[in-house]
Gaussian input, Z-matrix of N, CA and C with variables (Angstrom, degrees):
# hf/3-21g

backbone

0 1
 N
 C     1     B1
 C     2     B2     1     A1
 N     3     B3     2     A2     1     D1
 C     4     B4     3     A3     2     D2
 C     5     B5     4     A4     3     D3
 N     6     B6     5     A5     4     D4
 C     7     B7     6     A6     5     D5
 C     8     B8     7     A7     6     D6
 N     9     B9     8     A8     7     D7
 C    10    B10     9     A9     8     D8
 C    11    B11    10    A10     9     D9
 N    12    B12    11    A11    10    D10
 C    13    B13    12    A12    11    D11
 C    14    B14    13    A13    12    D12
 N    15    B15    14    A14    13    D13
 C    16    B16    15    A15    14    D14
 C    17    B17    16    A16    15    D15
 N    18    B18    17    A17    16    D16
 C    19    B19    18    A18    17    D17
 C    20    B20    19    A19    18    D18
 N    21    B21    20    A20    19    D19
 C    22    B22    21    A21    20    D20
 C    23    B23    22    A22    21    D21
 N    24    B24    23    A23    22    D22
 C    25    B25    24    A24    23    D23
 C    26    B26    25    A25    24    D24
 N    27    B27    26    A26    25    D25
 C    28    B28    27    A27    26    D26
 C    29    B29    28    A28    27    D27
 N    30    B30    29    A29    28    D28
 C    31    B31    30    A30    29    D29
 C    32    B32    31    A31    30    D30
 N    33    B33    32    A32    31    D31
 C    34    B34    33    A33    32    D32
 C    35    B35    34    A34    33    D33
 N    36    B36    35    A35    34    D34
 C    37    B37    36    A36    35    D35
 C    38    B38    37    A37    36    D36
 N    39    B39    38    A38    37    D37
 C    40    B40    39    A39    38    D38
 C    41    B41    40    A40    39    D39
 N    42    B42    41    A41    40    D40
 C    43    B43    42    A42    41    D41
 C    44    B44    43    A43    42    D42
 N    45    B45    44    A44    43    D43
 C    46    B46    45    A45    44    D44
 C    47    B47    46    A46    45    D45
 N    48    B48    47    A47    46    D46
 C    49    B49    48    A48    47    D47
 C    50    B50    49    A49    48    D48
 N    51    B51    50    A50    49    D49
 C    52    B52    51    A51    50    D50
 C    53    B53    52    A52    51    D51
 N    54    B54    53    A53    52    D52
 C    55    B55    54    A54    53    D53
 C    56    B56    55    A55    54    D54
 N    57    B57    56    A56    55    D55
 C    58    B58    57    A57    56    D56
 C    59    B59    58    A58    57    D57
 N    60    B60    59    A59    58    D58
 C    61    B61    60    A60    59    D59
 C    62    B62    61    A61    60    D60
 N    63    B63    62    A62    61    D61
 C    64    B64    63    A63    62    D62
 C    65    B65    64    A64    63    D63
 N    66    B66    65    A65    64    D64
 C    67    B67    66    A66    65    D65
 C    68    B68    67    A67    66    D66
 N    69    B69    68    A68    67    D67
 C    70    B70    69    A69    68    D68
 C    71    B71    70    A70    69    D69
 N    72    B72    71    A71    70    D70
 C    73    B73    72    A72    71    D71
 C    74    B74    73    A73    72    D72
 N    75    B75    74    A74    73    D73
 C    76    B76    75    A75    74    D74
 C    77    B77    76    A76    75    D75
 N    78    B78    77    A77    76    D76
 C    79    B79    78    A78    77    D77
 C    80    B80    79    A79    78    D78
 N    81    B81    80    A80    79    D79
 C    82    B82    81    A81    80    D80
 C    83    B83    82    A82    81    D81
 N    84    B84    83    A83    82    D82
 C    85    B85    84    A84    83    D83
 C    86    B86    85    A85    84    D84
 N    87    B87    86    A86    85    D85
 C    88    B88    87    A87    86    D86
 C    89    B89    88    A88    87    D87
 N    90    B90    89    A89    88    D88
 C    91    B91    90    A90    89    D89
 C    92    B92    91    A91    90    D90
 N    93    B93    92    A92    91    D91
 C    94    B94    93    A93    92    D92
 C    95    B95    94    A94    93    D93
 N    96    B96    95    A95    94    D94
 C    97    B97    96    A96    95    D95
 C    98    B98    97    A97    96    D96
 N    99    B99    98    A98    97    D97
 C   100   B100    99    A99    98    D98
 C   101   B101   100   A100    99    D99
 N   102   B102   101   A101   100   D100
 C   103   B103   102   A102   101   D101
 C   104   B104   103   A103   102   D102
 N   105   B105   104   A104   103   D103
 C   106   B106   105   A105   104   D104
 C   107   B107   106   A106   105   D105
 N   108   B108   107   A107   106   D106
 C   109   B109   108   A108   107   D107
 C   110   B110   109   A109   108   D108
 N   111   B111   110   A110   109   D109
 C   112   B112   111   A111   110   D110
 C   113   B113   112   A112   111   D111
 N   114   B114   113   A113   112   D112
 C   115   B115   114   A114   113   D113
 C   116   B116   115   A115   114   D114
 N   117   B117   116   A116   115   D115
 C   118   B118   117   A117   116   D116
 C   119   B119   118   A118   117   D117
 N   120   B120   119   A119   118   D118
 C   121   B121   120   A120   119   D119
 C   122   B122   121   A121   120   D120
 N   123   B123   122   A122   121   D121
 C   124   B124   123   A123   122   D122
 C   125   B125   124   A124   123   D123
 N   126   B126   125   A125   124   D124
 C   127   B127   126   A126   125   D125
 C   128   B128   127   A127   126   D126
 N   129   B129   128   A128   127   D127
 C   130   B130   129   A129   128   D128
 C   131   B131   130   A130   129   D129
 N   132   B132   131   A131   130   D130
 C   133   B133   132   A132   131   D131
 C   134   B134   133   A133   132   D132
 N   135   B135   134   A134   133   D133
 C   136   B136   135   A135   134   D134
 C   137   B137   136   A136   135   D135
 N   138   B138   137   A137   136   D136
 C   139   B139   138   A138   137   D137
 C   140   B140   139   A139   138   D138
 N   141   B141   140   A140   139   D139
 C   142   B142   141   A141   140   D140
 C   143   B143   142   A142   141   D141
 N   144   B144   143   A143   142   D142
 C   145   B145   144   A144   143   D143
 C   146   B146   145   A145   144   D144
 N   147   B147   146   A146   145   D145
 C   148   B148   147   A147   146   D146
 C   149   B149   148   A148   147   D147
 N   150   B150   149   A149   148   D148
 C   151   B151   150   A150   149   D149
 C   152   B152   151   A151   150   D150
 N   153   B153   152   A152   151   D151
 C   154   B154   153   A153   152   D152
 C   155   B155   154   A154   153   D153
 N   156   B156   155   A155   154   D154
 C   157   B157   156   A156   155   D155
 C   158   B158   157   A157   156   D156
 N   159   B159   158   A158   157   D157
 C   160   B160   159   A159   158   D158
 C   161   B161   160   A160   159   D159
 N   162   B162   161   A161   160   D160
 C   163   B163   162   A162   161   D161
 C   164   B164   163   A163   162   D162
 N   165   B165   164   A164   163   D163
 C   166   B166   165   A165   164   D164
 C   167   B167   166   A166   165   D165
 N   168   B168   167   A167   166   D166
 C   169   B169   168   A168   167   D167
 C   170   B170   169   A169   168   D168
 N   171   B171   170   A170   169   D169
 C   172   B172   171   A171   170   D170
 C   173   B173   172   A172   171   D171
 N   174   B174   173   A173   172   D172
 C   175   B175   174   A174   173   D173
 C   176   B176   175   A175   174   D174
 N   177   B177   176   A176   175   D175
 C   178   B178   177   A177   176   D176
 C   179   B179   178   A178   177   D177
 N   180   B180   179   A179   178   D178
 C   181   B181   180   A180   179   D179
 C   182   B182   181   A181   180   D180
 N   183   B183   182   A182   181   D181
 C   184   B184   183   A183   182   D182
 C   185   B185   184   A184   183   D183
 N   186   B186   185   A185   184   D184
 C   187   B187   186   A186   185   D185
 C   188   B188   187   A187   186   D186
 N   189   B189   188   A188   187   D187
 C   190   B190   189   A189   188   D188
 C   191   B191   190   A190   189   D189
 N   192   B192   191   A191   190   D190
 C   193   B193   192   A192   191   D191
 C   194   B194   193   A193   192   D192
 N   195   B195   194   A194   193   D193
 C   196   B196   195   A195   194   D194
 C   197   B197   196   A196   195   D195
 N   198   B198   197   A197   196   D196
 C   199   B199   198   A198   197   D197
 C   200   B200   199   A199   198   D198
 N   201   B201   200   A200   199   D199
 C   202   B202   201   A201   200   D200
 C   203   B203   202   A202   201   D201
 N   204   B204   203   A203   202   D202
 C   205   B205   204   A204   203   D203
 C   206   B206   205   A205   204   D204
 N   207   B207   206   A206   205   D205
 C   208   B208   207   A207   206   D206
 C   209   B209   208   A208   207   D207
 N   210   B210   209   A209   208   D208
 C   211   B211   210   A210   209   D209
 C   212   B212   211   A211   210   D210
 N   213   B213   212   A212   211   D211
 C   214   B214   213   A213   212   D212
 C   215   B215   214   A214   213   D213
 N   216   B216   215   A215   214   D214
 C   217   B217   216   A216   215   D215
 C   218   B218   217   A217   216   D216
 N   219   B219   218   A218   217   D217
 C   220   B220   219   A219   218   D218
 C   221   B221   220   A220   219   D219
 N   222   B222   221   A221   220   D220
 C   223   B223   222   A222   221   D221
 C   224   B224   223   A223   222   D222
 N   225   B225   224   A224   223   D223
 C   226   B226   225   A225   224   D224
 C   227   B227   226   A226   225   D225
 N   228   B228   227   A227   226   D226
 C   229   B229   228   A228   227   D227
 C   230   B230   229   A229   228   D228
 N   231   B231   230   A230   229   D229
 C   232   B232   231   A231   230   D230
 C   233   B233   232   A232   231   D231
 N   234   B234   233   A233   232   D232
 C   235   B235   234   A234   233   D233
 C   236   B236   235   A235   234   D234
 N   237   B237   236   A236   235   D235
 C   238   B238   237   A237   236   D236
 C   239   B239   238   A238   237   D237
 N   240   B240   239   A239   238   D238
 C   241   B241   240   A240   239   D239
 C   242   B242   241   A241   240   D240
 N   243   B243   242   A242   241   D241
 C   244   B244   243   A243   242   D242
 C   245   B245   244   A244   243   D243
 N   246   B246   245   A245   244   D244
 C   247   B247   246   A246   245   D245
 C   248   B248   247   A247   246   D246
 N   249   B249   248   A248   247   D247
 C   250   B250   249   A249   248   D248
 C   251   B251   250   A250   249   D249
 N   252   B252   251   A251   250   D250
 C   253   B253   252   A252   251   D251
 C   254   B254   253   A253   252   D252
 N   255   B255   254   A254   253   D253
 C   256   B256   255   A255   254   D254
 C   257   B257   256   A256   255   D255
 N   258   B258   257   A257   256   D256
 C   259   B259   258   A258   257   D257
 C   260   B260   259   A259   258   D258
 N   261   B261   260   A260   259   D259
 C   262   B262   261   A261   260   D260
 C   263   B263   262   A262   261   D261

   B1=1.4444
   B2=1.5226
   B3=1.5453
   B4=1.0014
   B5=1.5867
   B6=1.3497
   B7=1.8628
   B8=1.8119
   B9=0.9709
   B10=1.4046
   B11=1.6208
   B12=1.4613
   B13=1.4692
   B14=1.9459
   B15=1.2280
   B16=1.8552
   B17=1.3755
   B18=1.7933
   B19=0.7953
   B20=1.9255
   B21=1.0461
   B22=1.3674
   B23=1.9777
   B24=1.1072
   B25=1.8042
   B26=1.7904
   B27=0.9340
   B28=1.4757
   B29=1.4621
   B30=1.6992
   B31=1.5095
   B32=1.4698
   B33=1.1151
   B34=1.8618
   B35=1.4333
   B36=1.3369
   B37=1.9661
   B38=1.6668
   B39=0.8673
   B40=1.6753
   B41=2.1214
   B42=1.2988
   B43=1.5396
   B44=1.3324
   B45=1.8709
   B46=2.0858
   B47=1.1068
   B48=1.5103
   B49=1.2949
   B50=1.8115
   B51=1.2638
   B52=1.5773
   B53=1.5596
   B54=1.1055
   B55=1.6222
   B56=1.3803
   B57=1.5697
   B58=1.4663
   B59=1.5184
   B60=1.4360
   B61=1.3601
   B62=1.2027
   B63=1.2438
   B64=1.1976
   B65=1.6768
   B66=1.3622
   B67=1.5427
   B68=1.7667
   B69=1.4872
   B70=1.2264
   B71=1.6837
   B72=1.1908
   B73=1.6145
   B74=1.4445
   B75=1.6429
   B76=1.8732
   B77=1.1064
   B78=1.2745
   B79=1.8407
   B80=2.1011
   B81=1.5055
   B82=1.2021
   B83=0.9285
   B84=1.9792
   B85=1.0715
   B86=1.1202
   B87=1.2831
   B88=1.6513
   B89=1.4016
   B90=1.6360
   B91=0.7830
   B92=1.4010
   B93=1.6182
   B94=1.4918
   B95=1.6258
   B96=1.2831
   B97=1.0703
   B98=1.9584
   B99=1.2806
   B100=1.2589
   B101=1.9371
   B102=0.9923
   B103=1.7455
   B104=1.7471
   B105=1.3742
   B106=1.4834
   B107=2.1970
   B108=2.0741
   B109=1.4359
   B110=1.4862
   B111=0.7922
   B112=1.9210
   B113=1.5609
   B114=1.9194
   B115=1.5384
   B116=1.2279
   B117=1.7671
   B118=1.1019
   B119=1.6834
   B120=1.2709
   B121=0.9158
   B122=1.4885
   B123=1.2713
   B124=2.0574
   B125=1.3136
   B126=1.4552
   B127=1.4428
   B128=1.5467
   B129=1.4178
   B130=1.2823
   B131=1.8712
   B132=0.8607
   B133=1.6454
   B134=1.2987
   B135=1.0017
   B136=1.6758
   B137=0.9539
   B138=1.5341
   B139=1.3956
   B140=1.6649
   B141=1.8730
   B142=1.2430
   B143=1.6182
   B144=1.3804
   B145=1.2905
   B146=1.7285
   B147=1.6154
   B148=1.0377
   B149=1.5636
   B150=1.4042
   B151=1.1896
   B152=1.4180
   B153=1.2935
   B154=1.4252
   B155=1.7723
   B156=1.3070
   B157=1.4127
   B158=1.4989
   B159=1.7947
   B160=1.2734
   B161=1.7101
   B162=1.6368
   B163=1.5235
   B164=1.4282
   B165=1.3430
   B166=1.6639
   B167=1.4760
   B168=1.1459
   B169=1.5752
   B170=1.4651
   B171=0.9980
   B172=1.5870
   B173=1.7363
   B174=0.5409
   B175=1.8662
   B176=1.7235
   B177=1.5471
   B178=1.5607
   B179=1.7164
   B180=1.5302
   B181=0.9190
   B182=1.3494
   B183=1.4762
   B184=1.6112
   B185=2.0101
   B186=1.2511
   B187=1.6051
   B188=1.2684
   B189=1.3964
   B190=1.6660
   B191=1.7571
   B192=1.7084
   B193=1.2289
   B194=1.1665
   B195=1.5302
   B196=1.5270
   B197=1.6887
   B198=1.6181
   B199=1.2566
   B200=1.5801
   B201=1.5642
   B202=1.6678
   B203=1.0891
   B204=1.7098
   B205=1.2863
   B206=1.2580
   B207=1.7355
   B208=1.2329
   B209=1.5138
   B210=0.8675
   B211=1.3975
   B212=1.4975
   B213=1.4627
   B214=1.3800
   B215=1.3841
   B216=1.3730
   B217=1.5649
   B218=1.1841
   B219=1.2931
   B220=1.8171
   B221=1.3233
   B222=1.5030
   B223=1.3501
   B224=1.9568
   B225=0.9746
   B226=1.4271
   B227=1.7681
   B228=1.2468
   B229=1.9368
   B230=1.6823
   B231=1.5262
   B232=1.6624
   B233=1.8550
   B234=1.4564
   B235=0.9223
   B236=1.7009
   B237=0.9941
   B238=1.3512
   B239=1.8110
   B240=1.0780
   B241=1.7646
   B242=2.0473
   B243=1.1877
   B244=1.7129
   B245=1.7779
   B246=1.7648
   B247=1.0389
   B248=1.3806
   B249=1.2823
   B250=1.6006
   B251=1.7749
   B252=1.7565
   B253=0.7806
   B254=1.5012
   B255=1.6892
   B256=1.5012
   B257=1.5157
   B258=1.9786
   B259=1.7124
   B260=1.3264
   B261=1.4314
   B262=1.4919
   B263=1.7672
   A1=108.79
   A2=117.98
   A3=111.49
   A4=117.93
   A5=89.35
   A6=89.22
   A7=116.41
   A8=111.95
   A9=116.96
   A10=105.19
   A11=102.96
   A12=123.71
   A13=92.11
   A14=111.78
   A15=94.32
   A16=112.38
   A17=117.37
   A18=97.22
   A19=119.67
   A20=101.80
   A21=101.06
   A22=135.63
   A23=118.14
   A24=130.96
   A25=96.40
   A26=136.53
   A27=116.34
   A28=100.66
   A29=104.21
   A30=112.43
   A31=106.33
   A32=120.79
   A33=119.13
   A34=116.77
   A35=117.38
   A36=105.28
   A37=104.89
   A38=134.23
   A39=141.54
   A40=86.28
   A41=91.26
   A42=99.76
   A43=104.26
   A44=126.29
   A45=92.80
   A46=92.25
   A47=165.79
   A48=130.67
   A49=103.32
   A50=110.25
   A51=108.60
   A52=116.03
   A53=91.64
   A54=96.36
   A55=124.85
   A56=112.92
   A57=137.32
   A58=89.77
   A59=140.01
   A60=125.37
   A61=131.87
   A62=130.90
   A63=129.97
   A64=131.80
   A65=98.36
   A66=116.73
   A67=93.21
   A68=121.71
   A69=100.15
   A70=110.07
   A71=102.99
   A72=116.74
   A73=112.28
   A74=111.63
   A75=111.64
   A76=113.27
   A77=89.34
   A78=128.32
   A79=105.19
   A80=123.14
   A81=115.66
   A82=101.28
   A83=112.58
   A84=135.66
   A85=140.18
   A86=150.19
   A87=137.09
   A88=95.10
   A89=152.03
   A90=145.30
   A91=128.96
   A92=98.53
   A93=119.04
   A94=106.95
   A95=140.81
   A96=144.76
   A97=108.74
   A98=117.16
   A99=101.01
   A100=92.24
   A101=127.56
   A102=126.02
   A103=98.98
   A104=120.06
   A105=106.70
   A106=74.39
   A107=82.22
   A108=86.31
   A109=93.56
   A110=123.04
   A111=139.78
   A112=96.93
   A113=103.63
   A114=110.32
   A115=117.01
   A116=138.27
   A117=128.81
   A118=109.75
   A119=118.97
   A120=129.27
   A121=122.73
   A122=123.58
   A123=107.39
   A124=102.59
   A125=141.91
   A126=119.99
   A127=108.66
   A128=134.31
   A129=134.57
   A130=82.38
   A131=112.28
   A132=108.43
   A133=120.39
   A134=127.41
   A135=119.76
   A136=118.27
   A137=136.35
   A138=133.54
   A139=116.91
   A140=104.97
   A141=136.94
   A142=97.44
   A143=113.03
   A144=135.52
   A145=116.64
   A146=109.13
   A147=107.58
   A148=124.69
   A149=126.43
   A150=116.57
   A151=137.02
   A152=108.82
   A153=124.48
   A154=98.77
   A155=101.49
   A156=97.93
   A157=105.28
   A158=94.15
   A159=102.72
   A160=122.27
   A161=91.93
   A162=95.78
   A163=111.44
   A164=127.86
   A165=124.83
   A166=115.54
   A167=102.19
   A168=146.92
   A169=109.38
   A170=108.98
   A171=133.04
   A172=144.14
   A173=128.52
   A174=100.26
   A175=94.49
   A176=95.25
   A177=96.49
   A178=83.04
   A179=106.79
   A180=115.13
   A181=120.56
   A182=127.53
   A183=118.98
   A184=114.74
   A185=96.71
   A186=100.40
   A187=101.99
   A188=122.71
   A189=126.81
   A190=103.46
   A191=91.98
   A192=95.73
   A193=147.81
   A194=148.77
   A195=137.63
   A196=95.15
   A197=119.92
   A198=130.43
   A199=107.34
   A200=116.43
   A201=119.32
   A202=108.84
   A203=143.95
   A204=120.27
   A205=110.87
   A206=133.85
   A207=128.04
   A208=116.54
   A209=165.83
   A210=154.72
   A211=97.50
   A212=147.05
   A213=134.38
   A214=110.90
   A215=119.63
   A216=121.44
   A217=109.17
   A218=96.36
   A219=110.56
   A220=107.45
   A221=118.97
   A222=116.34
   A223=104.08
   A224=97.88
   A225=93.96
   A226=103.91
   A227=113.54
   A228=104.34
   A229=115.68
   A230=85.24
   A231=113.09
   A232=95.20
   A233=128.21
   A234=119.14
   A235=133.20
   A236=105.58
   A237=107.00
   A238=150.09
   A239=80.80
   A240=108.73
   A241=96.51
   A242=108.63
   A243=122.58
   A244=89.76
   A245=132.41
   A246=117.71
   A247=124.02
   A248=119.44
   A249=130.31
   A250=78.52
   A251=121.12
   A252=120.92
   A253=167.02
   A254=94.80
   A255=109.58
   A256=93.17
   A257=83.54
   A258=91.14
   A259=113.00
   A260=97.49
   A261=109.28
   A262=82.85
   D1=135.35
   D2=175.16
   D3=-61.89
   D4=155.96
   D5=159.46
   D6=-114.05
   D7=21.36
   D8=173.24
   D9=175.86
   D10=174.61
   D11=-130.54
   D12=-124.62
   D13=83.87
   D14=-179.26
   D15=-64.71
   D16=129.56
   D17=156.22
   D18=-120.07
   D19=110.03
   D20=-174.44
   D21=-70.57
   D22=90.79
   D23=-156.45
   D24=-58.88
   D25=121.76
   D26=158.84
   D27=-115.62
   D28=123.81
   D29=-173.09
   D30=-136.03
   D31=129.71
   D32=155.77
   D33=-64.86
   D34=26.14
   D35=172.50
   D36=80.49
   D37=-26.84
   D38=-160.76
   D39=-46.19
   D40=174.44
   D41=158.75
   D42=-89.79
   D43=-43.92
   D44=-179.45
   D45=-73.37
   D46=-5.50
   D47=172.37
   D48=-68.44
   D49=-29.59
   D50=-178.53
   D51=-68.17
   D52=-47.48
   D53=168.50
   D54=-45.88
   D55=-60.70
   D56=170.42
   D57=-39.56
   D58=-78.58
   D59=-174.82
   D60=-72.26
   D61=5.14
   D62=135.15
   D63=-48.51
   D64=-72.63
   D65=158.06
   D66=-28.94
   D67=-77.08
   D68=-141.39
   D69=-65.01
   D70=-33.42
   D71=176.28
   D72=-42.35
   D73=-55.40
   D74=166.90
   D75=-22.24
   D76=-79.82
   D77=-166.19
   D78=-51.63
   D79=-10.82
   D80=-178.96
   D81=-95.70
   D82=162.70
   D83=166.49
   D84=-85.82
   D85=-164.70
   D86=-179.29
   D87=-93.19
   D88=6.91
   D89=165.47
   D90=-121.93
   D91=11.56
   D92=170.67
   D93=-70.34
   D94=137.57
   D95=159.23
   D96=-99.84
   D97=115.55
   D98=-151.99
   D99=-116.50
   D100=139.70
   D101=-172.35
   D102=-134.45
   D103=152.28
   D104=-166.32
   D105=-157.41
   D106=121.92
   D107=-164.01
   D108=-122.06
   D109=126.61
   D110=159.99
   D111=-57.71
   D112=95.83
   D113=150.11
   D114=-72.25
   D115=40.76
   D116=141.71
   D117=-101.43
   D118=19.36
   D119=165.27
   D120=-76.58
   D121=115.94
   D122=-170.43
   D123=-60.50
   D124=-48.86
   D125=-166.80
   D126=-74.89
   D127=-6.22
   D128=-152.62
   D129=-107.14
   D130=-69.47
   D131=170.00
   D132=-57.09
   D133=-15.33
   D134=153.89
   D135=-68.69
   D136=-43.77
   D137=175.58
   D138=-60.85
   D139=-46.70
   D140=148.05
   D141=2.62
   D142=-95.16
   D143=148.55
   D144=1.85
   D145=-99.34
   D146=178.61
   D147=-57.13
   D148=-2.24
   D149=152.75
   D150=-76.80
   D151=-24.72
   D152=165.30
   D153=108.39
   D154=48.23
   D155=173.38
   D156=-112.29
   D157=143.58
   D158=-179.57
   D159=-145.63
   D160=19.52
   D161=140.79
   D162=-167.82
   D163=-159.52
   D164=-176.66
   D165=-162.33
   D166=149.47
   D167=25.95
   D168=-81.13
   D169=120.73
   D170=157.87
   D171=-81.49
   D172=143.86
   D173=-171.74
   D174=-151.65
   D175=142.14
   D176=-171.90
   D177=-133.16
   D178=152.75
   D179=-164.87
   D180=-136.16
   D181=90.66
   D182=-156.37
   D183=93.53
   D184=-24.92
   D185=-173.84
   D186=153.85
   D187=-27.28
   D188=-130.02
   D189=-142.14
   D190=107.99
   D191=168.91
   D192=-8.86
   D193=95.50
   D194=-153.30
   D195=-72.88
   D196=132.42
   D197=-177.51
   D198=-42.73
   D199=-54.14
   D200=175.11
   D201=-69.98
   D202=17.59
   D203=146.97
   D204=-108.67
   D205=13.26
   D206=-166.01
   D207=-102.91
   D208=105.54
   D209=-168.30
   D210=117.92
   D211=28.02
   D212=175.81
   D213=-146.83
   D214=159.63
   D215=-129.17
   D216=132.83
   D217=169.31
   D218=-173.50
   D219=-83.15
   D220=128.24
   D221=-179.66
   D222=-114.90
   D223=110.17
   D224=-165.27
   D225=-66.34
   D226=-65.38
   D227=159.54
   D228=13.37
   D229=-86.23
   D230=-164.38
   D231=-56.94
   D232=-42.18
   D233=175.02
   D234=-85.03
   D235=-19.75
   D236=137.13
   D237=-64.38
   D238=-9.86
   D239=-173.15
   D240=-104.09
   D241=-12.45
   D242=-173.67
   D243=-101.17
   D244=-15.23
   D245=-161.84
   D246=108.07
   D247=-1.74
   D248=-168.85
   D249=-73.50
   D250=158.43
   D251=-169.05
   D252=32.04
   D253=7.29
   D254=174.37
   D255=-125.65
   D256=141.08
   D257=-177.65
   D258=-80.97
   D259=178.45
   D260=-154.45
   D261=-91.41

């Protein structure tokens, strides 16, 4: 059984990535283990990767993607449909 809870931050340094770890730091418990990893890092963005992250701050939790960081990213569609590429 574990004895604590990883929670792993993946941030580029930004201020909302700073923010984002703040918040999460509040919000932890005495059995949160909390790690805050620079995806400009190559092995930290490789994993980055195989988790299915596709933007940041991100937070994985135990191994496993947090549900509100999974599904977000650039959707080029939606931004094209906003005007990305048709002239004015």
């Amino acid at each position: 059984m574990a004895i604590s809870r990883k929670i792993e931050i993946l941030s580029a340094g930004c201020p909302v990535c700073a923010d984002a770890v703040r918040q999460i730091q509040d919000a932890a418990c005495p059995s949160c283990e909390i790690e805050v990893l620079d995806i400009r890092d190559p092995t930290v963005s490789e994993r980055a990767v195989l988790l299915g992250v596709r933007s940041v701050p991100a937070v994985v939790i135990d191994g496993v993607l947090a549900g509100c960081c999974s599904d977000r990213g650039v959707d080029v569609a939606m931004l094209q449909a906003a005007g990305l590429g048709k002239n004015l």
